[in-house]
VMD Tcl script that builds the backbone (N, CA, C; Angstrom):
set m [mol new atoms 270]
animate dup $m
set s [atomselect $m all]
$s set {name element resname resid chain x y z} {
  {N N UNK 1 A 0.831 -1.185 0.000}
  {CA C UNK 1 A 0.000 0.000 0.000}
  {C C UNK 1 A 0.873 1.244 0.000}
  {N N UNK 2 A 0.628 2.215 -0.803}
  {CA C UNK 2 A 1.133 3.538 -0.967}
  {C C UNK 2 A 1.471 4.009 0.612}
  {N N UNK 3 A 2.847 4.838 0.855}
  {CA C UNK 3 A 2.451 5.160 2.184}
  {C C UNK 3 A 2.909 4.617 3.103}
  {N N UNK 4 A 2.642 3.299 3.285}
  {CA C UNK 4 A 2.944 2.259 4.428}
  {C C UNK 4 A 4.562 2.004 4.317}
  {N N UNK 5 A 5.277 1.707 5.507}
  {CA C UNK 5 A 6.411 1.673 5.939}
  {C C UNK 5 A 6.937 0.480 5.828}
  {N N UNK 6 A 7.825 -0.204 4.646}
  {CA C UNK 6 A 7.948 -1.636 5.167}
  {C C UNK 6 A 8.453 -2.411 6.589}
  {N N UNK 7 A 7.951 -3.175 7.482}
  {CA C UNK 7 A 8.462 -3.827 8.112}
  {C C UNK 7 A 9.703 -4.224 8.273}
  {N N UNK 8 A 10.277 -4.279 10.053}
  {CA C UNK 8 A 12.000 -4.297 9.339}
  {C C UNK 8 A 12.162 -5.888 9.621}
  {N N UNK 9 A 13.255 -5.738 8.634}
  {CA C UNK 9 A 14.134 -6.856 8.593}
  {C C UNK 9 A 13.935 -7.934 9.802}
  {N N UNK 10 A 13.658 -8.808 10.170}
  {CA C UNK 10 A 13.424 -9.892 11.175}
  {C C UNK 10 A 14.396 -11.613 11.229}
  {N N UNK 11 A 14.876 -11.714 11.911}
  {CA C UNK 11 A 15.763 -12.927 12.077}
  {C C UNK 11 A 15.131 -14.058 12.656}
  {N N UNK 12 A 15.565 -14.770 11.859}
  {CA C UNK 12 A 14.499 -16.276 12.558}
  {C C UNK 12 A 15.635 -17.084 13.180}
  {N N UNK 13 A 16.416 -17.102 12.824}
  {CA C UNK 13 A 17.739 -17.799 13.100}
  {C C UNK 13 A 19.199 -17.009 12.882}
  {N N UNK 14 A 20.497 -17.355 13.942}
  {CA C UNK 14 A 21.389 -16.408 13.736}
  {C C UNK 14 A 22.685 -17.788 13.970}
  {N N UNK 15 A 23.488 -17.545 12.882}
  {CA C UNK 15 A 24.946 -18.788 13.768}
  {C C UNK 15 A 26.263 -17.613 12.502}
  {N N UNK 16 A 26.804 -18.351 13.255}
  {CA C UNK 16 A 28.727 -17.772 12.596}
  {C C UNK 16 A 29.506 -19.028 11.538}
  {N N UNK 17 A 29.656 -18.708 10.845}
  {CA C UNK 17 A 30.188 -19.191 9.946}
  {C C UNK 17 A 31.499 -19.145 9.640}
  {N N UNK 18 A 32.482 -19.347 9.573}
  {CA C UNK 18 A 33.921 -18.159 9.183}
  {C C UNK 18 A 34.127 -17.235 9.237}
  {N N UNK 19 A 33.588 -16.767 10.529}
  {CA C UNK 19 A 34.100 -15.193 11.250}
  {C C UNK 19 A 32.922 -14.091 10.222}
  {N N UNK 20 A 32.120 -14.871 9.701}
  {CA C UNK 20 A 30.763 -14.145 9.526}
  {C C UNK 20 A 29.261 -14.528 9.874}
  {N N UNK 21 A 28.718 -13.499 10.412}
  {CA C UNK 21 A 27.627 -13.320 11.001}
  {C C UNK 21 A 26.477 -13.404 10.112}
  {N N UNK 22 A 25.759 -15.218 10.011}
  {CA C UNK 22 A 24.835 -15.272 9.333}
  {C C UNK 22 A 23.542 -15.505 9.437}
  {N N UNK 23 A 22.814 -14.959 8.781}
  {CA C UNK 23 A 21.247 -14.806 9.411}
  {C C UNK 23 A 20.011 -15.034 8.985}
  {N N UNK 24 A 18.853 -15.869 9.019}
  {CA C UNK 24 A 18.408 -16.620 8.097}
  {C C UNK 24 A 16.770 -15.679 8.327}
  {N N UNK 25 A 16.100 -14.402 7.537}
  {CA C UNK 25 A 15.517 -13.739 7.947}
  {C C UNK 25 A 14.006 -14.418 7.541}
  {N N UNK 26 A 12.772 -13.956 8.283}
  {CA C UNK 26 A 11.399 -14.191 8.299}
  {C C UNK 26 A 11.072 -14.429 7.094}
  {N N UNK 27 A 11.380 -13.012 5.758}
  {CA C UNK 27 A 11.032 -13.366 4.748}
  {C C UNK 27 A 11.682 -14.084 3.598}
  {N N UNK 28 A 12.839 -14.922 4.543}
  {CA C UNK 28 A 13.048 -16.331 3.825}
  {C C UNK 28 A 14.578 -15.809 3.288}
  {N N UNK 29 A 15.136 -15.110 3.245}
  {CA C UNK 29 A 16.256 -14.349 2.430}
  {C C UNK 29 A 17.398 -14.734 3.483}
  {N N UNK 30 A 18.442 -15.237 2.871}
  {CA C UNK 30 A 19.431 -16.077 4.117}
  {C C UNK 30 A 20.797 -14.526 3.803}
  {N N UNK 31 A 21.059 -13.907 4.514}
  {CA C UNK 31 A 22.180 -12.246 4.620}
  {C C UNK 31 A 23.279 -12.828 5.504}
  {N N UNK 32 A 24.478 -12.430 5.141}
  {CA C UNK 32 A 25.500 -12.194 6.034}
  {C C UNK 32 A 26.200 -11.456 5.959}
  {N N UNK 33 A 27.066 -11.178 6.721}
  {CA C UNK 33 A 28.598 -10.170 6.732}
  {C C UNK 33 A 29.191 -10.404 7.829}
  {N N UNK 34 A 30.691 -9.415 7.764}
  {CA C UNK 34 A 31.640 -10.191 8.360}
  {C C UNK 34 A 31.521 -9.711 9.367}
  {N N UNK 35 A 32.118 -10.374 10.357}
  {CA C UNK 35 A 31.679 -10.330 12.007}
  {C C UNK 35 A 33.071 -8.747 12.477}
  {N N UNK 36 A 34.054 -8.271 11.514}
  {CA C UNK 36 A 35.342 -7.208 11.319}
  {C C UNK 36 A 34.356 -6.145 11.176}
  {N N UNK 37 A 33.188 -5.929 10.402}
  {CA C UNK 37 A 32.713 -4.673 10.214}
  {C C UNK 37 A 32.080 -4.011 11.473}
  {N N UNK 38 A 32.524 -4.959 12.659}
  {CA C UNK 38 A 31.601 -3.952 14.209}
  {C C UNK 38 A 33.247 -4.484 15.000}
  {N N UNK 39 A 33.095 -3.089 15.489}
  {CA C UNK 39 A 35.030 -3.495 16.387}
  {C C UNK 39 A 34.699 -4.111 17.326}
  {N N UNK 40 A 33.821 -4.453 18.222}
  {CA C UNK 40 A 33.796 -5.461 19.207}
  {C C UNK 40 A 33.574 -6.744 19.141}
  {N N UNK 41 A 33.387 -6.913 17.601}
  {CA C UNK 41 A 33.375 -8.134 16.885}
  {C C UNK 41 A 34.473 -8.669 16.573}
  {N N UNK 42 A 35.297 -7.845 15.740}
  {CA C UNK 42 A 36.142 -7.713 15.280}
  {C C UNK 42 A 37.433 -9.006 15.665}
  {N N UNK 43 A 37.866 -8.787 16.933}
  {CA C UNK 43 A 38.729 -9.086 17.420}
  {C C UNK 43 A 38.342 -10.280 18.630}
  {N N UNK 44 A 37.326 -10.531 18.857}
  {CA C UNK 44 A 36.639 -11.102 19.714}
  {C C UNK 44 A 37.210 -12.834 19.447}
  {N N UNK 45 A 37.433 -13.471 20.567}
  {CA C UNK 45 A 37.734 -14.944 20.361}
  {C C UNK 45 A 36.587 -15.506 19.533}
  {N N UNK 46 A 36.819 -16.523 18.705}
  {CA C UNK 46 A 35.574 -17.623 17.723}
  {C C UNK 46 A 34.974 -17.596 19.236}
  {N N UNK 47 A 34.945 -18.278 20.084}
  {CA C UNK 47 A 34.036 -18.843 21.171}
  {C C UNK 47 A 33.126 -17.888 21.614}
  {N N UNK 48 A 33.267 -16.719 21.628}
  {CA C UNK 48 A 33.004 -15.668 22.585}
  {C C UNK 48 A 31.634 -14.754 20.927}
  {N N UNK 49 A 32.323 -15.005 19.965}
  {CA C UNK 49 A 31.393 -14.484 18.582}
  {C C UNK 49 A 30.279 -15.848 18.868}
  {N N UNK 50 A 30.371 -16.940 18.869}
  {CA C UNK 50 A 29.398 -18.236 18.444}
  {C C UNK 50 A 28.496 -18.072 19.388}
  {N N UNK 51 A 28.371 -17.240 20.910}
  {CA C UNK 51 A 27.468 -17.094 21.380}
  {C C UNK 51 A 26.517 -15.351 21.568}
  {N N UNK 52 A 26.133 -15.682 20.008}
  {CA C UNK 52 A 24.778 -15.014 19.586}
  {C C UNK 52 A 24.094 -15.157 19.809}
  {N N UNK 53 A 22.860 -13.908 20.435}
  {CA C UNK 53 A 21.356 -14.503 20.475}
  {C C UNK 53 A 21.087 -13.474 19.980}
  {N N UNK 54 A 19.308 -13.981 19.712}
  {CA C UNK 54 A 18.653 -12.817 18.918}
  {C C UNK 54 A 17.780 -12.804 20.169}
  {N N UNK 55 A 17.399 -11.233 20.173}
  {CA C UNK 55 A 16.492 -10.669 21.071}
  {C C UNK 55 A 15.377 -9.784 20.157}
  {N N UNK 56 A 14.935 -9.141 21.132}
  {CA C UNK 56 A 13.517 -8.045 20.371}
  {C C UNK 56 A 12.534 -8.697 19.778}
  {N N UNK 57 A 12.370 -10.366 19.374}
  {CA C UNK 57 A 11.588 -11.243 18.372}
  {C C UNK 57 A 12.092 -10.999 16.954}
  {N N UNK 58 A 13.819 -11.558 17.142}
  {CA C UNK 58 A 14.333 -10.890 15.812}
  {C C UNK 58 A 14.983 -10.295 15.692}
  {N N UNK 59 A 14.704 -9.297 16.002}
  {CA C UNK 59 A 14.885 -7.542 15.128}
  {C C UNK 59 A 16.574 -7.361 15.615}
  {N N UNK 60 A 16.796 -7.428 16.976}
  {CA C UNK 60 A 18.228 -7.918 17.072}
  {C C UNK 60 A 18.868 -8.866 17.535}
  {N N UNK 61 A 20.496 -8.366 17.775}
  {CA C UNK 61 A 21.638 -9.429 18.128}
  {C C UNK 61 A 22.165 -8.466 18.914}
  {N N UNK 62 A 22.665 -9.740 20.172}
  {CA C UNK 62 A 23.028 -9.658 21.185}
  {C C UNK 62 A 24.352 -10.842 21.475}
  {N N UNK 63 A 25.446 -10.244 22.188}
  {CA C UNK 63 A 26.285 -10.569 22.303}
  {C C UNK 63 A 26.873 -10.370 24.227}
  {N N UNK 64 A 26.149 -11.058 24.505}
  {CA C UNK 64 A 26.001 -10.457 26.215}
  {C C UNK 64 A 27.619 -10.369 26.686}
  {N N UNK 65 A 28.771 -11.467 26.177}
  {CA C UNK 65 A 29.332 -11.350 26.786}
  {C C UNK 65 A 30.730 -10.320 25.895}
  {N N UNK 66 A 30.246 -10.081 25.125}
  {CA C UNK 66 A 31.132 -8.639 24.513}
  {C C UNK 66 A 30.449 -7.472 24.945}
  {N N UNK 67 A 28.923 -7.545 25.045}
  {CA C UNK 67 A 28.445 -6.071 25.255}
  {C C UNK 67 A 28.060 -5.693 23.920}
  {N N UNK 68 A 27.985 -6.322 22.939}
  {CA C UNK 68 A 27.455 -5.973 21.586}
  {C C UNK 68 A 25.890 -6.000 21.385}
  {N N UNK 69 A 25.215 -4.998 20.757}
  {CA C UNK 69 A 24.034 -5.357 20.352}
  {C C UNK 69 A 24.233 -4.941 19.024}
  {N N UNK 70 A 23.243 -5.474 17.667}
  {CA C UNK 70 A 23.365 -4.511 16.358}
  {C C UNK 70 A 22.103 -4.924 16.215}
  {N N UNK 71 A 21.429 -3.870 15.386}
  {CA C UNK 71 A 19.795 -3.619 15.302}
  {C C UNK 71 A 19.541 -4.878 13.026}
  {N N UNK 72 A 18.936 -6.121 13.497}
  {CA C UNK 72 A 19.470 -6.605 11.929}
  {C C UNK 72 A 18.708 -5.930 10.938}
  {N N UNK 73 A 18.142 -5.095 11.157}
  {CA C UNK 73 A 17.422 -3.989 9.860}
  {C C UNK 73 A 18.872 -3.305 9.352}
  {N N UNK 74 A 19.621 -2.992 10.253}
  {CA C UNK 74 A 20.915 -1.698 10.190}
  {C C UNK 74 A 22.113 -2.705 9.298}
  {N N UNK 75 A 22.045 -4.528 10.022}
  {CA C UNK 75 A 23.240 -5.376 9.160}
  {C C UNK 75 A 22.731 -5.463 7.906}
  {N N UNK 76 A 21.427 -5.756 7.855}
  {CA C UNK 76 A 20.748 -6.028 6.253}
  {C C UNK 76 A 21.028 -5.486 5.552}
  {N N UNK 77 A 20.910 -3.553 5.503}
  {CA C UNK 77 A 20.969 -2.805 4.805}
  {C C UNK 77 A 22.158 -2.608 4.745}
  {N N UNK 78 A 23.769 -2.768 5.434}
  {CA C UNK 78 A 24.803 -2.562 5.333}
  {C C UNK 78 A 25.187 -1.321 5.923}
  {N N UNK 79 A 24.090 -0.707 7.285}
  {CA C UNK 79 A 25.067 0.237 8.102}
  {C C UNK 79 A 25.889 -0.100 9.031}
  {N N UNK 80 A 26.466 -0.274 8.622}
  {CA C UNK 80 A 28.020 -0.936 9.565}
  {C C UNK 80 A 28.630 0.778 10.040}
  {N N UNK 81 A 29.268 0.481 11.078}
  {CA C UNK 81 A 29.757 1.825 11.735}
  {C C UNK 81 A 30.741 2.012 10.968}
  {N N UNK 82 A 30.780 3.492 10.945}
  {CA C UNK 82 A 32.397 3.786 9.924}
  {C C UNK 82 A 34.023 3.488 10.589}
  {N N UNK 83 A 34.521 3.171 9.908}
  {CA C UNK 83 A 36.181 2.598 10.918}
  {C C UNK 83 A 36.696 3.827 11.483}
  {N N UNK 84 A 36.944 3.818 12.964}
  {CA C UNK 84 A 37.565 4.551 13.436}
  {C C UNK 84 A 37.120 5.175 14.506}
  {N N UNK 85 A 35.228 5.014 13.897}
  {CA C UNK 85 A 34.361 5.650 14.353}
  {C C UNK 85 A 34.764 5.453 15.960}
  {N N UNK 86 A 34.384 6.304 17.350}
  {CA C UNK 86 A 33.793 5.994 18.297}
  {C C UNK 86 A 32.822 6.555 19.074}
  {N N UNK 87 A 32.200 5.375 19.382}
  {CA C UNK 87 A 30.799 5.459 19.977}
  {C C UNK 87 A 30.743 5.988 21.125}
  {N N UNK 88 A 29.651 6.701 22.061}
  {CA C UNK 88 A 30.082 7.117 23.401}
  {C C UNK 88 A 28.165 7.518 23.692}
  {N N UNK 89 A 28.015 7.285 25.161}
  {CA C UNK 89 A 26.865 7.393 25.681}
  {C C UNK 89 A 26.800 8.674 26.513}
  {N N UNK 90 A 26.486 9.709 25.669}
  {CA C UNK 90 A 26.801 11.342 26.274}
  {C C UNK 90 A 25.027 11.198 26.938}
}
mol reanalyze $m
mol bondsrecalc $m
mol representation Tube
mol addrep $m
């Protein structure tokens, strides 16, 4: 419908593959990228990346024991933070 906002991106399933973050979404479309494009990913032990969960019903990923969250509407579309970037909770 004209107007209407598409729905975001939704994860039904999430696992790691070769140091990429892959994700098997609602409307059937299987996305990944590399687990380097978020710096707390980046560098993170295999063991410590393989425990992903998805939270929100989907919508994100959570990484409790890095402290990572990424919103998967933002991985889908490819906003990955810019290198160098840093983040800060003003």
């Amino acid at each position: 419908m004209a107007g209407e906002a598409a729905s975001p991106a939704r994860a039904l399933r999430c696992w790691i593959e070769s140091r990429r973050v892959c994700l098997e979404l609602a409307d059937q479309r299987l996305v990944s990228f590399p687990a380097s494009k978020y710096p707390l990913l980046s560098n993170a032990p295999q063991a410590a990346l393989e425990k992903v969960q998805l939270r929100l019903d989907g919508l994100a990923l959570r990484w409790e024991e890095l402290d990572e969250d990424i919103w998967v509407e933002d991985a889908v579309r490819g906003f990955f933070p810019k290198p160098g970037a840093i983040l800060s909770a003003s």
